[in-house]
C-alpha positions as a printed Julia matrix, in Angstrom:
260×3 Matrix{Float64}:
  26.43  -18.99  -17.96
  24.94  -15.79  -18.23
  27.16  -12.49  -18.27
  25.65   -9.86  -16.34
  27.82   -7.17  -17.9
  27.28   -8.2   -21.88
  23.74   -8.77  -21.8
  21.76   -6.88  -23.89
  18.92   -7.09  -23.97
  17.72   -8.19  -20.84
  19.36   -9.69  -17.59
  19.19  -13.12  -17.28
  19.68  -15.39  -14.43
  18.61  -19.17  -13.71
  17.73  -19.54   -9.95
  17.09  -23.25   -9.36
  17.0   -26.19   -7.58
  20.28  -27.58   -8.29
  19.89  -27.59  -12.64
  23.22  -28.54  -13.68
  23.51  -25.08  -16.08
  23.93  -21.58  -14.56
  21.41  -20.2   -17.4
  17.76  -20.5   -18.15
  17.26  -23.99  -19.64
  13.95  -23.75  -20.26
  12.89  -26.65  -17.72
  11.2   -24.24  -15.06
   8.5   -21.23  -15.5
  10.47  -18.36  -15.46
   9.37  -15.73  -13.08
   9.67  -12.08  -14.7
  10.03   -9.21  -13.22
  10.21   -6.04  -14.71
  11.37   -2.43  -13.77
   9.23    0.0   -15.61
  10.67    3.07  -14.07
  13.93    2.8   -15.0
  16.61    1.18  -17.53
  19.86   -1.1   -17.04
  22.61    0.75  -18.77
  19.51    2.03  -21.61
  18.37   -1.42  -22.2
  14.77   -2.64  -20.38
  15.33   -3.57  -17.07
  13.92   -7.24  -16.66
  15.07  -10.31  -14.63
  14.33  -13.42  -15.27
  13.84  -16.03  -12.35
  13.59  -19.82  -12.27
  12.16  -20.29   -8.7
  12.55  -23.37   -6.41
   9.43  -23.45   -3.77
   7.55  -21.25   -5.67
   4.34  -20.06   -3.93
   1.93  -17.3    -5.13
  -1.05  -16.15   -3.21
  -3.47  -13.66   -4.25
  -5.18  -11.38   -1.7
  -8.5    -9.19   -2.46
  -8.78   -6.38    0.13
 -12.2    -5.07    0.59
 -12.6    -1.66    3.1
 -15.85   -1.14    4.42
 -15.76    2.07    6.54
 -17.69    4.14    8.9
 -19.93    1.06   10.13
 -22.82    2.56   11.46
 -26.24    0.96   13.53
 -29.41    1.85   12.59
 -32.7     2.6    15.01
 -33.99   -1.23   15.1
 -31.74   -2.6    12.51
 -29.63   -5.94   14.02
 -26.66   -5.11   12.25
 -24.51   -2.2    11.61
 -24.25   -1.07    8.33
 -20.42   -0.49    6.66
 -20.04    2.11    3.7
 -17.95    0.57    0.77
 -15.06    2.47   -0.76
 -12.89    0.23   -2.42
 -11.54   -3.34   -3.11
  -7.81   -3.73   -3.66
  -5.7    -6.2    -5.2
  -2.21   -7.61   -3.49
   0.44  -10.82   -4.44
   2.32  -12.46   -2.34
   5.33  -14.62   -3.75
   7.59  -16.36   -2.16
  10.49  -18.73   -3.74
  13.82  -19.81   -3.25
  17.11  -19.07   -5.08
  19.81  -21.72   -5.34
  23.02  -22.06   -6.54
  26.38  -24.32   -5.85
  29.62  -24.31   -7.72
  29.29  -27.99   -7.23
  26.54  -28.44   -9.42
  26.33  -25.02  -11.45
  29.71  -23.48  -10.97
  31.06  -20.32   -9.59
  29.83  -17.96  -12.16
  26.14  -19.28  -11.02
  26.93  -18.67   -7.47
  27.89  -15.05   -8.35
  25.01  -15.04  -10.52
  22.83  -15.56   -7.53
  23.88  -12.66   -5.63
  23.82  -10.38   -8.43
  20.35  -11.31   -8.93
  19.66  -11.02   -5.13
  21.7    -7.25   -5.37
  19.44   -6.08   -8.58
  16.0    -7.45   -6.7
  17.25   -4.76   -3.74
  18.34   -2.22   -6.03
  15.02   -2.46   -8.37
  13.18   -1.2    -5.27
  14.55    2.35   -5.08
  13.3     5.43   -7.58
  14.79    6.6   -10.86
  16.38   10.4   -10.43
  17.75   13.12  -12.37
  19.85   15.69  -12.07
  18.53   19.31  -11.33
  22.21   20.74  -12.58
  21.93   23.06   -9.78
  23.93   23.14   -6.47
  24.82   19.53   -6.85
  20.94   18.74   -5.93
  18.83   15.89   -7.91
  15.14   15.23   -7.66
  12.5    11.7    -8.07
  11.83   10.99  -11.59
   9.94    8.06  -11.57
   8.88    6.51   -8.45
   9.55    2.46   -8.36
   6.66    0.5   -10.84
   7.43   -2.57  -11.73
   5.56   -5.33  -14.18
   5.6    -9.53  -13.04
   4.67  -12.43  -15.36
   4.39  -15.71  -14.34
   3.06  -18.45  -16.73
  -1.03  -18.21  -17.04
  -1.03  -17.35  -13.3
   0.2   -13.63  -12.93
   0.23  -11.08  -16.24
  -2.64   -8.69  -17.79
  -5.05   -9.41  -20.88
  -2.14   -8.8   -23.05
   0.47  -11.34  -22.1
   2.23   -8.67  -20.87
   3.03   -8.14  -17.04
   0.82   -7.42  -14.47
   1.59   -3.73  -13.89
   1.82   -2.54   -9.71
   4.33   -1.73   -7.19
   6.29   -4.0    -4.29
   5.38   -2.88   -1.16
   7.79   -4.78    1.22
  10.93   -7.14   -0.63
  12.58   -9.24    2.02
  15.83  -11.01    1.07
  17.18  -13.76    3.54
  20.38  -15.69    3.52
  17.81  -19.24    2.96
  19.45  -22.05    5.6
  21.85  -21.99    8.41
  24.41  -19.46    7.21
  27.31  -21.91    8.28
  26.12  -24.3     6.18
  25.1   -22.6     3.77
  28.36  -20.64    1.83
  29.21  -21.6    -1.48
  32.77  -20.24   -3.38
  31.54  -17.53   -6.26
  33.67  -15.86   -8.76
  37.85  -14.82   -7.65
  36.83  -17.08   -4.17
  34.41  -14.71   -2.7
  32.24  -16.43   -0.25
  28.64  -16.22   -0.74
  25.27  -18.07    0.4
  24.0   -20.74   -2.18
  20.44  -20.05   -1.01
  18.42  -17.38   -0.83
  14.94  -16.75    0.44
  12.8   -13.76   -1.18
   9.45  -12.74   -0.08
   7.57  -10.07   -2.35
   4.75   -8.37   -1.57
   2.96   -6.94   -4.91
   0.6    -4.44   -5.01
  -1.41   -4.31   -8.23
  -2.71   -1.48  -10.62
  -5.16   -2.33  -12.72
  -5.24   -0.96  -16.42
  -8.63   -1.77  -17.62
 -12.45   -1.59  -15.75
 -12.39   -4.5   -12.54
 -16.21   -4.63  -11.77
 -19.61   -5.98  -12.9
 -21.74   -4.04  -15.54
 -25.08   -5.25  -16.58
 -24.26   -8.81  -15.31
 -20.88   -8.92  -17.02
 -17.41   -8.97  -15.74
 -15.46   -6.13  -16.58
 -17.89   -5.17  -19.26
 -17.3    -7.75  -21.51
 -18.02  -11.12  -19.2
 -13.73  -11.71  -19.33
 -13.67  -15.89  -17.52
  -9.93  -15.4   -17.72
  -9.53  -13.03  -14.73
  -7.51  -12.78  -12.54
  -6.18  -16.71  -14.01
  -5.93  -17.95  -17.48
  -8.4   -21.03  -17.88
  -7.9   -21.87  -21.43
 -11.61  -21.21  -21.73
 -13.25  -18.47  -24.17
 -16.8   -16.53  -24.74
 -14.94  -15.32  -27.58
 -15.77  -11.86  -26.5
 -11.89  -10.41  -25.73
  -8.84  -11.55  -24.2
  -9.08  -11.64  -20.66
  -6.22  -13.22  -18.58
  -2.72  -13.48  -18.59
  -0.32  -15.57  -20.42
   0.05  -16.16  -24.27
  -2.3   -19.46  -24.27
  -6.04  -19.39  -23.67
  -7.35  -16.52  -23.25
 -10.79  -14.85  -24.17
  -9.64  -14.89  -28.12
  -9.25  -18.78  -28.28
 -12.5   -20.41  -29.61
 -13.12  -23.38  -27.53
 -17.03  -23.27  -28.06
 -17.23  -26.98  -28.63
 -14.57  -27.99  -26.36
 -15.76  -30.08  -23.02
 -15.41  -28.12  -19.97
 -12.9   -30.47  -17.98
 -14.92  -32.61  -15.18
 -18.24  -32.33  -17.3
 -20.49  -34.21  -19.03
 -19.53  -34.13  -22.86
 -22.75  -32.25  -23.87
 -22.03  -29.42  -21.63
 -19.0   -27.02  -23.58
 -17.62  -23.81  -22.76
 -19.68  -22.25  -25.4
 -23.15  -23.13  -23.59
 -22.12  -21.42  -20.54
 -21.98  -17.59  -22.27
């Protein structure tokens, strides 16, 4: 059981589907998600998530503008000016005093409370007239596995654009007793919309991929040119040397290395 109020460090919660323990056991990819812009009580503000019904999708934006026709030209012609990144995950959160206890169901909602709260900008006092202004408007980094995080295996830097919290099932059915016998939902839904800032060149350049030909973008394959490290995660990478490993699905004399 994780103690929201003594933690550290960072703050903790397991969000799962029915796992007996209220804490992270280790037995489902934590989702991370980090507030950059501000601090829980002067220690990094990160929560960790272990979805149920995970789903990521990743959407590429591209805005061609000002289409124009051309004297005896079939098609119009659009004017580029940008191509733009977005995530959309959705999971569930789950927790019953049944099977994880009322600390976990409390848990749940604190976790759903800090997900709302995260949202909102960091301020400071102006010490004048009672007035305060916007420090730091709300950033946020998210890791997940090989699948979301930046060439570091740190997390993917970018703002949420839309957070959208639901009470999961049937309300009436769906009220679990949390800590002192508050009544609170065992499920919730959460929707995130994730817009992303790149921190390094996202582009060809003389035939290569951000400069220097990264495979490993925007997804980890485990695959190298050995030229830099170029997706997310810890494993794989562009710094693992897997020159004479078989690409998976190929013939044996075919290897990563004879593709770069």
């Amino acid at each position: 059981m994780v103690d929201f109020l003594k933690t550290g460090q960072q703050i903790l919660t397991s969000i799962s589907a029915g796992l007996v323990n209220s804490g992270l056991d280790g037995n489902v990819e934590p989702l991370e998600i980090q507030a950059i812009h501000t601090k829980y009580n002067k220690s990094p503000f990160i929560i960790l998530i272990e979805p149920a019904n995970l789903n990521i999708t990743d959407n590429v934006s591209i805005s061609m503008q000002g289409s124009s026709a051309g004297y005896g030209r079939l098609d119009q012609i659009g004017t580029y000016s940008g191509t733009s990144r977005s995530i959309s995950i959705t999971f569930t959160m789950i927790k019953s005093e049944v099977l994880n206890g009322k600390e976990a169901v409390s848990n749940n909602t604190i976790t759903a409370n800090l997900l709302k709260q995260s949202v909102y900008p960091s301020y400071i006092d102006t010490g004048t007239q009672n007035t305060s202004v916007i420090k730091t408007p709300p950033y946020f980094r998210i890791k997940y596995g090989d699948i979301i995080g930046d060439y570091r295996a740190e997390g993917l830097a970018g703002f949420i654009s839309s957070l959208r919290i639901t009470n999961g099932r049937d309300l009436g059915n769906n009220i679990g007793i949390g800590v002192s016998g508050v009544k609170l939902p065992i499920e919730y839904g959460v929707e995130i919309t994730f817009n992303v800032l790149h921190e390094h060149e996202v582009g060809w350049y003389d035939g290569k991929f951000a400069k220097d030909n990264r495979i490993n973008w925007p997804f980890n394959t485990g695959l190298s040119n050995n030229d830099t490290a170029g997706g997310p995660g810890t494993g794989g990478g562009n710094n693992v040397d897997t020159g004479d490993v078989p690409i998976p699905g190929s013939p044996d004399t075919i290897s990563a290395g004879s593709l770069f």
